[in-house]
N, C-alpha and C positions, 0 to 999 in steps of 0.2 A: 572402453575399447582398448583391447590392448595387443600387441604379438611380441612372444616372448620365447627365449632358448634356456635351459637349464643342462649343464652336465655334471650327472653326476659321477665323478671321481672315483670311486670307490666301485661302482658296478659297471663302469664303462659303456653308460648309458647318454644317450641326449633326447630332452624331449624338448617338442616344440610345441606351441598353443597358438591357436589365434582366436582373437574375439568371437562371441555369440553369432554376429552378424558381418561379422568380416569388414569390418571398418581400417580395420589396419592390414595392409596384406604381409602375406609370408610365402618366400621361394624358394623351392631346395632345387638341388642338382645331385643326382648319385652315381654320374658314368664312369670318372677315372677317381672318386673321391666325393662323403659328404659335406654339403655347402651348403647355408642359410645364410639368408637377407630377407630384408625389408624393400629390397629394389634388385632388379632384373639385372643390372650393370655390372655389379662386382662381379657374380655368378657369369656372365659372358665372357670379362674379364680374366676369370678362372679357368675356364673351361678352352679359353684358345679360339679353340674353332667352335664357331658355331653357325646352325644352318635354320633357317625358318621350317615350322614344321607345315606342311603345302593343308594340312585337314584342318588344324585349326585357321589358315591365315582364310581358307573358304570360310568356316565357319563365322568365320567376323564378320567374314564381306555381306555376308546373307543371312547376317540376323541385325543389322544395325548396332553392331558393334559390340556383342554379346563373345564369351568366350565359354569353352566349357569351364565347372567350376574348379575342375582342379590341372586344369593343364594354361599354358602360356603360347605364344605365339613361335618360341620356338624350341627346338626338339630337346630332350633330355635337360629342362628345364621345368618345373613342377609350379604348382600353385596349391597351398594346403587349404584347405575347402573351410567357408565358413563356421563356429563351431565344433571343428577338431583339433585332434592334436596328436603328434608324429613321435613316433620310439625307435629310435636309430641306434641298433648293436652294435658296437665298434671292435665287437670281437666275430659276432658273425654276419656282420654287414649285413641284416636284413632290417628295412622297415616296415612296422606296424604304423596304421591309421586306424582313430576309432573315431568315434561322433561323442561328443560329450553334452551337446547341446541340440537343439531340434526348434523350430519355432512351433511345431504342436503343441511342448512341451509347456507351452504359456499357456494351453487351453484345460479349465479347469473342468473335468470331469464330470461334476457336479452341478453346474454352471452350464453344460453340454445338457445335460439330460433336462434341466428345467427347461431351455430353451426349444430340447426336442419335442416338447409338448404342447409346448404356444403352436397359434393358426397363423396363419401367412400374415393376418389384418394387426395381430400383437407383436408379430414380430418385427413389424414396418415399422409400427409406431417406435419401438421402442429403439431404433437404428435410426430415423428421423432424429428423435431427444438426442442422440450420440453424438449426432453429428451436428446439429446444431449447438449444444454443447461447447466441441472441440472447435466449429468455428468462432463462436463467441470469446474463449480465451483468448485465440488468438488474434483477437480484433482489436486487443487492448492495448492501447499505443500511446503514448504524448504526440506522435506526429498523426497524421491524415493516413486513412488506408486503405488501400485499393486491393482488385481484386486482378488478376492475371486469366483472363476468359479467353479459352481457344478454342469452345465450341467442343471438345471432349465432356462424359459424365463427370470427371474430377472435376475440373473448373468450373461446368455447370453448374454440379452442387455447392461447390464454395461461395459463388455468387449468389445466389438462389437466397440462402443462409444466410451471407453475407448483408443482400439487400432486406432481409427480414430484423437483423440486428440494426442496420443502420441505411437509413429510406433512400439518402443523400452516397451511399456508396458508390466510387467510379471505380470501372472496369477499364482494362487495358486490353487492346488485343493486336498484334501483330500479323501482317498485311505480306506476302513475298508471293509476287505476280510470277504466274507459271510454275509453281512448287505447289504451293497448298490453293485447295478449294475451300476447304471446312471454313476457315476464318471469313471466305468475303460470301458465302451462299449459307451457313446454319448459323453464325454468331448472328447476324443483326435479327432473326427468327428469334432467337432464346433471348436478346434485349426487348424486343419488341413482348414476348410471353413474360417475363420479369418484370417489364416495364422500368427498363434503366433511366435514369433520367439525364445524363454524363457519360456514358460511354467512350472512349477514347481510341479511335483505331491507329496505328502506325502503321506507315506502309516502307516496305524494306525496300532500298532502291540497290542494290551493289556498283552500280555504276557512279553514282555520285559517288560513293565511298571509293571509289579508285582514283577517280578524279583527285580529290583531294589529298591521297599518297602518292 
């Protein structure tokens, strides 16, 4: 992972990178001058005034907290999008974005076309072994290990998997009265079809926790 600036000198260029999957972020600003960081603050800092932008701050509010990829909460403020990377003229002050990366880009062609050939009954199987697999590695522990079951397909199948690797497996599942249903009406259905034998529910109080601050 990485986000990174280069200029170069001699062609009065700057480019900037950010990782494959955007693990590190990177923000520019180009309204009176360009500016890169790694955090929104210098860039506010820079910039004097600055004003929320009123589409993305909707857009947060009504996606659980989701932004577009390449913009920020406020205005003339930028976000460089996962897997690309920015070319800033400093003689004709225009920027290029291009994509350098793609998560397609991991899919092998080849590997595509075998696959497009299997029937639905091979292709299960062979996404069963995957994932059963991938949960087994990650079962391997010196300490004790549980599973985190919210009654979603994710956690579903980690359990599922979970309990086939190790019989004695406990599940954890969290409990907040008047917010969610899923945890107290479809998790103890999916323990009862697993046949968990240790389930663990927490129930979230907020009140006790004020109490105590």
């Amino acid at each position: 992972m990485f986000s990174f600036v280069f200029f170069d000198t001699e062609k009065n260029i700057i480019f900037c990178a950010r990782d494959h999957f955007g693990q590190k972020p990177l923000y520019y600003t180009n309204k009176s001058h360009f500016s890169c960081s790694t955090s929104i603050k210098p860039l506010a800092n820079f910039e004097k005034k600055v004003s929320f932008d009123k589409e993305c701050v909707d857009f947060y509010l009504n996606s659980s907290g989701i932004l577009p990829t390449d913009k920020t909460l406020y205005k003339n403020i930028y976000s460089l999008p996962a897997g690309k990377y920015l070319k800033y003229n400093l003689n004709t002050k225009k920027i290029i974005i291009q994509e350098y990366f793609h998560p397609s880009n991991l899919i092998s062609k080849k590997n595509y076309k075998h696959l497009n050939k299997l029937n639905s009954l091979s292709l299960e199987k062979k996404l069963r072994s995957k994932i059963y697999r991938a949960v087994k590695n990650c079962s391997i522990s010196d300490a004790k290990v549980g599973t985190l079951l919210s009654g979603g397909i994710d956690s579903s199948l980690v359990t599922y998997y979970a309990k086939k690797i190790n019989s004695k497996i406990t599940s954890f599942t969290g409990i907040s009265e008047g917010i969610e249903n899923i945890p107290k009406k479809i998790v103890p259905k999916i323990v009862k079809q697993i046949k968990l034998t240790d389930p663990i529910f927490v129930n979230h109080r907020p009140e006790e926790k004020k109490k105590k601050l």
